[in-house]
C-alpha positions as CSV (number, residue, x, y, z in Angstrom):
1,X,20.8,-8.9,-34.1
2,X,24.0,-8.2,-34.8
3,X,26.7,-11.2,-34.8
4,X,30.1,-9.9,-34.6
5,X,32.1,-7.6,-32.4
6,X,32.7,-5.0,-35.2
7,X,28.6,-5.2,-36.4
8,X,27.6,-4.7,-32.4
9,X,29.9,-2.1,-31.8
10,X,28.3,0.2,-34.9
11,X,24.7,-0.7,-33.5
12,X,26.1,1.0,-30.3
13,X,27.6,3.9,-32.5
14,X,24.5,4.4,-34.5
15,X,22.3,4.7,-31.4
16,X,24.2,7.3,-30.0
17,X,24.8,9.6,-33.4
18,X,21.0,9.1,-33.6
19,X,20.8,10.6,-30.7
20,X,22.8,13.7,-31.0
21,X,21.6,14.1,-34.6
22,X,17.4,14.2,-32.7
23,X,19.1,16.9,-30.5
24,X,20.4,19.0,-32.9
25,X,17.4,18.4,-35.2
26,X,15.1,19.5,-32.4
27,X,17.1,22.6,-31.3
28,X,16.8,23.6,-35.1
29,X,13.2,23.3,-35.3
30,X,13.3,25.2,-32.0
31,X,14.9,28.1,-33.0
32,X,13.0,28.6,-36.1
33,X,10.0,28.8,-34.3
34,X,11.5,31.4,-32.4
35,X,12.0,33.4,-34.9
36,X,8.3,33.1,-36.0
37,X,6.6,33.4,-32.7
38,X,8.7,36.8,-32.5
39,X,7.0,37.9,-35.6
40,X,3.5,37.2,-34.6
41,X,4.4,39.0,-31.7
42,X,5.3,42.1,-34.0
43,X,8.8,42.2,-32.0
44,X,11.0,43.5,-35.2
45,X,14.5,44.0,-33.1
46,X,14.0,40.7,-31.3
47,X,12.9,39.1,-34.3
48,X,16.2,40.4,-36.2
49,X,18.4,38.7,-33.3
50,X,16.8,35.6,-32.9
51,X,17.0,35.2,-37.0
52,X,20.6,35.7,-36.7
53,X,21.2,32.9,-34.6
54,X,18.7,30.5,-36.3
55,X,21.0,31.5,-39.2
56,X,24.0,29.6,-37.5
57,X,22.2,26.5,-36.3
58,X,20.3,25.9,-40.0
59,X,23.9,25.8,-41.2
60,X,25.4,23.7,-38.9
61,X,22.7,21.2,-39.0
62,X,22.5,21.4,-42.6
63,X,26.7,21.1,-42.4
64,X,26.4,18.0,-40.9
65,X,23.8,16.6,-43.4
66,X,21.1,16.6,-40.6
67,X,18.6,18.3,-42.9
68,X,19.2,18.8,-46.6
69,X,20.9,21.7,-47.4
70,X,18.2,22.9,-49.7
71,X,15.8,22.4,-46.9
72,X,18.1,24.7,-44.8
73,X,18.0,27.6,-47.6
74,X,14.4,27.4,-48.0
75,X,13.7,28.0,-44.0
76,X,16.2,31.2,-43.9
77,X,14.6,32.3,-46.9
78,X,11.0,32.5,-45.3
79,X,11.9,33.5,-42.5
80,X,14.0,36.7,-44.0
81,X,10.9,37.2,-46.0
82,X,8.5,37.6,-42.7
83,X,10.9,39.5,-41.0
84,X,11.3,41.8,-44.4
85,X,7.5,42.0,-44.5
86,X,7.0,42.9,-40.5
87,X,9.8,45.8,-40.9
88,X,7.8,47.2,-44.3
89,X,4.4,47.4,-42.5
């Protein structure tokens, strides 16, 4: 347990980041899977969109050291390279 004011009050601040940082983990992972549920479903033009904006969040997150930043170019990568193989069959 934390014993002074200044150790408490970053236990209170580290609860809270973690937080935020699960939410904006979770919203990652979410929109990734959109993206891949959209090319099982064979949806090219939605696919394209939804890509786009998992584009944005996998930077952010990755911005903010959330997920590694290689991590971050190797999920847009696969996920360009699904989208490129749905559009050439």
């Amino acid at each position: 347990m934390a014993n002074t004011a200044q150790a408490r009050k970053r236990a209170r601040q580290n609860v809270k980041q973690n937080e935020h940082n699960t939410a904006l983990r979770s919203h990652a992972r979410t929109v990734v899977k959109n993206v891949q549920k959209a090319v099982i479903a064979k949806k090219l033009d939605e696919a394209k969109a939804l890509f786009q904006l998992a584009v944005k969040v996998i930077d952010s997150t990755a911005d903010k050291n959330i997920i590694p930043k290689n991590k971050a170019a190797r999920q847009k990568s696969r996920l360009n390279a699904s989208i490129k193989s749905l559009s050439l069959a």
